[in-house]
N, CA and C atoms as an extended XYZ file, in Angstrom:
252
Properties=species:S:1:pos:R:3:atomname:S:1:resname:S:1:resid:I:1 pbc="F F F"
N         6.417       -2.203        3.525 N   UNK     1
C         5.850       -3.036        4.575 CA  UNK     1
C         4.540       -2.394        5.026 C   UNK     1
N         3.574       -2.961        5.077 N   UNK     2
C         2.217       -2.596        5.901 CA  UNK     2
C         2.222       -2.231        7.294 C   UNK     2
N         1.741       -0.928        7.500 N   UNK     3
C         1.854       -0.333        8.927 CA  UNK     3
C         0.920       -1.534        9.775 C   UNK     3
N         1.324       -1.028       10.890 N   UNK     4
C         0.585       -1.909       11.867 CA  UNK     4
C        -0.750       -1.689       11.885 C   UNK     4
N        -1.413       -0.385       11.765 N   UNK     5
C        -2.850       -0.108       11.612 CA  UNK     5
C        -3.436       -1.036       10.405 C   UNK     5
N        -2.170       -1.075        9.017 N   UNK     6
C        -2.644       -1.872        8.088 CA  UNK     6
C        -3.108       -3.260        8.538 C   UNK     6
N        -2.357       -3.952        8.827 N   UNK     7
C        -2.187       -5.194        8.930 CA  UNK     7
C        -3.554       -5.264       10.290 C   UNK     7
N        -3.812       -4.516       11.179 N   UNK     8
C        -4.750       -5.070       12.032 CA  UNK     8
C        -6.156       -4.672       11.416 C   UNK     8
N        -6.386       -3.667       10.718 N   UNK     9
C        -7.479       -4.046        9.463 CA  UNK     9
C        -7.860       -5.017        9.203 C   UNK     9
N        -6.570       -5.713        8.257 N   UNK    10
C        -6.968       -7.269        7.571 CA  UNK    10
C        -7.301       -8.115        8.250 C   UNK    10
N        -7.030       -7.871        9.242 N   UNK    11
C        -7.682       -8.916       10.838 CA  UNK    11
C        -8.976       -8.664       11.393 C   UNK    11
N        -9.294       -6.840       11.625 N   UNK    12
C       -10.624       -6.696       11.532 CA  UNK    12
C       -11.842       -7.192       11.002 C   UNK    12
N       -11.017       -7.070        9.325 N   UNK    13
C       -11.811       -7.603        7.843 CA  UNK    13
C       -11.898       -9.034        8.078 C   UNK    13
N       -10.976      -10.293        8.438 N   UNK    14
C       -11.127      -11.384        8.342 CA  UNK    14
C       -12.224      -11.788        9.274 C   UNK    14
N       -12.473      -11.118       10.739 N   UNK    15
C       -12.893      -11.702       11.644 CA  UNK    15
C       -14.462      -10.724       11.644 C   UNK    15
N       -14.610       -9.957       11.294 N   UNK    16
C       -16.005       -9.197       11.146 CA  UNK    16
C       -16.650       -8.870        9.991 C   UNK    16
N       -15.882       -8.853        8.522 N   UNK    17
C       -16.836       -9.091        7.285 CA  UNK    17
C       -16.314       -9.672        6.231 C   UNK    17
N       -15.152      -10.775        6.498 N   UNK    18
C       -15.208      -11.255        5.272 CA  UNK    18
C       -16.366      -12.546        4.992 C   UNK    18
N       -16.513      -13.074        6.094 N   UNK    19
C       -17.777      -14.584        6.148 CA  UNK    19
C       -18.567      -13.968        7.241 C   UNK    19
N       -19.711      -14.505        7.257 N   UNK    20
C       -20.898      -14.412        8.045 CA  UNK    20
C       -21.129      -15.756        8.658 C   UNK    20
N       -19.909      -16.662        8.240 N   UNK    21
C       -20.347      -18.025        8.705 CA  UNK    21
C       -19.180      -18.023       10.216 C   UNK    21
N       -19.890      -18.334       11.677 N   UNK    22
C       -19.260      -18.071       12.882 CA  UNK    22
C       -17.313      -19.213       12.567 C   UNK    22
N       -18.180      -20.512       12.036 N   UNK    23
C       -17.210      -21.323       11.695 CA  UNK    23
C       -15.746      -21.181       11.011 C   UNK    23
N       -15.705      -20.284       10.142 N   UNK    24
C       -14.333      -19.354        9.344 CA  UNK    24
C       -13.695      -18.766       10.189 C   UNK    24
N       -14.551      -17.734       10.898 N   UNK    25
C       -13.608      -17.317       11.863 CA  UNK    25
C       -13.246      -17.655       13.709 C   UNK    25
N       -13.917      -18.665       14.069 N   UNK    26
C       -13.583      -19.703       15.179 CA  UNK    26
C       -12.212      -20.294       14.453 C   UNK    26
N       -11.871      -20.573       13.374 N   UNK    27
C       -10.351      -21.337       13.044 CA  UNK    27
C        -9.729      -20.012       12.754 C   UNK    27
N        -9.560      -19.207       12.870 N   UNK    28
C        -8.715      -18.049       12.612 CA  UNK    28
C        -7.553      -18.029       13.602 C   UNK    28
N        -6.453      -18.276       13.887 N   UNK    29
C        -5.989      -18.063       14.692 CA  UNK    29
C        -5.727      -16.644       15.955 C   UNK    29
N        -5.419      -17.020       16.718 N   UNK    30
C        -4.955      -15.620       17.678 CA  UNK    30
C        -4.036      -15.584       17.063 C   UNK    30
N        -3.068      -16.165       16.934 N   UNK    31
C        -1.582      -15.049       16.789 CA  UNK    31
C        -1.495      -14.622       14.716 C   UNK    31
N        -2.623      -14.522       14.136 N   UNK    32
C        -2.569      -14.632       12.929 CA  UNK    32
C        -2.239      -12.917       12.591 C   UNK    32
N        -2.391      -11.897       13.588 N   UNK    33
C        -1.746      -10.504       13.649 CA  UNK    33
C         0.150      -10.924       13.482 C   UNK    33
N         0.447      -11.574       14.624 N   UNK    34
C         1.860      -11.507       15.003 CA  UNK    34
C         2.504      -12.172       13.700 C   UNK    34
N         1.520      -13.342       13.222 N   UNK    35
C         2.304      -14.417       12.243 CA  UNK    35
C         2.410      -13.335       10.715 C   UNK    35
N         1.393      -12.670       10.457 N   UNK    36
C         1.626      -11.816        9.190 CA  UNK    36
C         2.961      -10.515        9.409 C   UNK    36
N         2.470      -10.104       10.591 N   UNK    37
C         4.032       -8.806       10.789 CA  UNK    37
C         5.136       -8.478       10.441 C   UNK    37
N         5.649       -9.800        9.767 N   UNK    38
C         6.842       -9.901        9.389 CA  UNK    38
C         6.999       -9.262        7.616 C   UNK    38
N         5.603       -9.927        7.086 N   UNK    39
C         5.064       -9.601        5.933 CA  UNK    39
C         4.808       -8.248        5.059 C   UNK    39
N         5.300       -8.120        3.775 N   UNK    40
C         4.759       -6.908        3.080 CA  UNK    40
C         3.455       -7.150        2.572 C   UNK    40
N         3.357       -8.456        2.280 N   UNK    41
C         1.943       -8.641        1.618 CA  UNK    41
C         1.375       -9.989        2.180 C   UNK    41
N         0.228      -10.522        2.119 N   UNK    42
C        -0.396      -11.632        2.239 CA  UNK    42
C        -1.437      -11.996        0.885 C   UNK    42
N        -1.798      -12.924        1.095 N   UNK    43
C        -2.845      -13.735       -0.179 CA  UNK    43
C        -3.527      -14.998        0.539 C   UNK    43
N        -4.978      -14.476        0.528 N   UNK    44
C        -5.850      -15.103        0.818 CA  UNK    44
C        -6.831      -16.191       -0.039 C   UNK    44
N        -6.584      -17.134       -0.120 N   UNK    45
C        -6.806      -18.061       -1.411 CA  UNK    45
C        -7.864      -18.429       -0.522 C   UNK    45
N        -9.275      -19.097       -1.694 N   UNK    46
C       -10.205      -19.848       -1.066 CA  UNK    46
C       -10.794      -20.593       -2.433 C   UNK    46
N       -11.344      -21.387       -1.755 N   UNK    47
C       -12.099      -22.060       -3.270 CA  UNK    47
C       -13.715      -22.618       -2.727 C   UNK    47
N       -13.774      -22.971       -4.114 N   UNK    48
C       -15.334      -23.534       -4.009 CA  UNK    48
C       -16.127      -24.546       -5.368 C   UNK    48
N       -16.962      -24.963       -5.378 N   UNK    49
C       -17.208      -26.187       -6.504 CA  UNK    49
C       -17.362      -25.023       -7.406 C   UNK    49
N       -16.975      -25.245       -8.939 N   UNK    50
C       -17.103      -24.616       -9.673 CA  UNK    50
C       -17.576      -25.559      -10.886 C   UNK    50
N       -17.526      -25.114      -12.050 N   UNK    51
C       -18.247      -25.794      -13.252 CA  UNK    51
C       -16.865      -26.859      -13.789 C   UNK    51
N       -15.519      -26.248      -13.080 N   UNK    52
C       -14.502      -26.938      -13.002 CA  UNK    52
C       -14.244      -27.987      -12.722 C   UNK    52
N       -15.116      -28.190      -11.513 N   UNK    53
C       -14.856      -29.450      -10.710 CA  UNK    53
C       -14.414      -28.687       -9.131 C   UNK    53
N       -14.251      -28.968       -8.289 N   UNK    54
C       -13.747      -28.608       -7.105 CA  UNK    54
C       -12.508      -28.138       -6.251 C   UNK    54
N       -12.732      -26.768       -6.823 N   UNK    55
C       -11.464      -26.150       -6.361 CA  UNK    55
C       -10.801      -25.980       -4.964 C   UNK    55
N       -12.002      -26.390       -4.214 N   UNK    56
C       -11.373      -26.806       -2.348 CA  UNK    56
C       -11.078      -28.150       -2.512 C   UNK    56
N       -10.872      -29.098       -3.035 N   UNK    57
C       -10.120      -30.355       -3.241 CA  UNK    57
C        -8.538      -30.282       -3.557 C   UNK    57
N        -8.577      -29.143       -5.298 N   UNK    58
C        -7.327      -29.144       -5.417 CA  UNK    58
C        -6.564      -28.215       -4.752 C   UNK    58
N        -6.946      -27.582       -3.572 N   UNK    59
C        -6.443      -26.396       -2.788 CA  UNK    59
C        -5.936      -27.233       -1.310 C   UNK    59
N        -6.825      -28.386       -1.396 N   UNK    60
C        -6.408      -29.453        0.267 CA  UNK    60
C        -5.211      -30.319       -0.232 C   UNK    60
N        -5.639      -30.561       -1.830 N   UNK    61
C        -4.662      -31.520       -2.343 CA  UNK    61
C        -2.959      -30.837       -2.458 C   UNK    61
N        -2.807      -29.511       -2.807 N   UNK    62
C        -1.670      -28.708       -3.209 CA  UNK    62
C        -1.379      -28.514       -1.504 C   UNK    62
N        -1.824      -27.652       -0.576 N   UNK    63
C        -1.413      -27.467        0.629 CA  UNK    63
C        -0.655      -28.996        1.178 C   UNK    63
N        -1.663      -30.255        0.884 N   UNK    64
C        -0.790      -31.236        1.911 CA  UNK    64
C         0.640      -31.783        0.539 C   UNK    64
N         0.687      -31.817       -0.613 N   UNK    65
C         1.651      -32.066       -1.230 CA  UNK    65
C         2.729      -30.488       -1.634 C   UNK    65
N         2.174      -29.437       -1.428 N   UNK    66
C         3.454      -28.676       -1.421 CA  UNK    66
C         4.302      -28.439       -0.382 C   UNK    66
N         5.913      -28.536       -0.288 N   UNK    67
C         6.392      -28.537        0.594 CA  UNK    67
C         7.218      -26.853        0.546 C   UNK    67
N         6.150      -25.775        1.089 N   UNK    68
C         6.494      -24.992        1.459 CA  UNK    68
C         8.209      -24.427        1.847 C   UNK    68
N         9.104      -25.374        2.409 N   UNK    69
C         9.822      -24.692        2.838 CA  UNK    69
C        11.094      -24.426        1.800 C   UNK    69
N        10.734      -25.289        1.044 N   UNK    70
C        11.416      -25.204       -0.636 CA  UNK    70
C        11.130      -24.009       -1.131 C   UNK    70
N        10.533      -22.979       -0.796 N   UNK    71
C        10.132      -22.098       -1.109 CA  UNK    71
C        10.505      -20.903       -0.199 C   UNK    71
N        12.063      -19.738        0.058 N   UNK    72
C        12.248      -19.208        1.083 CA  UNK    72
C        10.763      -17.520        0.877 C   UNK    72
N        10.769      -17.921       -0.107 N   UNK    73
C         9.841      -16.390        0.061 CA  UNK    73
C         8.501      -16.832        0.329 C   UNK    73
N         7.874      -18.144        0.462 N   UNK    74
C         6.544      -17.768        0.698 CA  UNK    74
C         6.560      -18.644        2.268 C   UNK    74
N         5.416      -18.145        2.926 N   UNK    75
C         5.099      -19.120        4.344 CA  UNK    75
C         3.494      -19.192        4.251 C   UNK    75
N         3.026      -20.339        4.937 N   UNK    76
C         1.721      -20.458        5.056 CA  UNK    76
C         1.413      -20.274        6.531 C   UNK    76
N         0.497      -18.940        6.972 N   UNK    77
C         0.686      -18.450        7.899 CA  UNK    77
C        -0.933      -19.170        8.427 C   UNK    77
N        -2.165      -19.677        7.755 N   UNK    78
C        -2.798      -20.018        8.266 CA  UNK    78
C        -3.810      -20.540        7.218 C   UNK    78
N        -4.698      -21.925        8.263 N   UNK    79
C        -5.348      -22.639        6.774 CA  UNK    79
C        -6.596      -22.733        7.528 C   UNK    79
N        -7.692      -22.467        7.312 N   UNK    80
C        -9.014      -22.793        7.553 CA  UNK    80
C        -9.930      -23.394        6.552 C   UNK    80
N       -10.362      -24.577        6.986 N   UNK    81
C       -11.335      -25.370        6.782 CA  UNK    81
C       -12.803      -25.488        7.134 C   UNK    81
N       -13.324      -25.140        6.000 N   UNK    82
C       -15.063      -24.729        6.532 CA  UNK    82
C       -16.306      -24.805        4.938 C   UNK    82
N       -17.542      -25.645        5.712 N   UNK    83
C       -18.406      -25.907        3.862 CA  UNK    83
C       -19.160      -24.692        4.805 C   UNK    83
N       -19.905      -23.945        3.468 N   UNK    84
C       -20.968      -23.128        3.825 CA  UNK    84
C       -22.407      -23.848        3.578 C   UNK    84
């Protein structure tokens, strides 16, 4: 399990250098410390247009059609929406 110093890092990191855009981290939640705690690990997925086609489409499309709770090991602890 990630010490508590760990885990408030990744919160440091989310809210002071992972984006430079104010907008990413205005949707960050407050309780997004308390909601990971429980956690050994987290995964931070993001997407963007690629030569693929648009990987923040099929990332809005999978979040609203997967039904998470079918799933006891994973939780979605937080979703932000933002174009640069």
């Amino acid at each position: 399990m990630a010490s508590d110093k760990e885990q408030a890092e990744i919160i440091d990191y989310l809210n002071n250098d992972y984006s430079d855009d104010n907008e990413f981290t205005e949707q960050l939640p407050a309780s997004l410390l308390q909601d990971i705690s429980p956690y050994n690990s987290i995964i931070l997925l993001y997407g963007n247009k690629s030569i693929y086609g648009s990987i923040n489409e099929e990332l809005f499309r999978m979040k609203k059609n997967l039904s998470l709770e079918s799933y006891s090991d994973v939780r979605l602890v937080a979703s932000v929406v933002y174009e640069t």
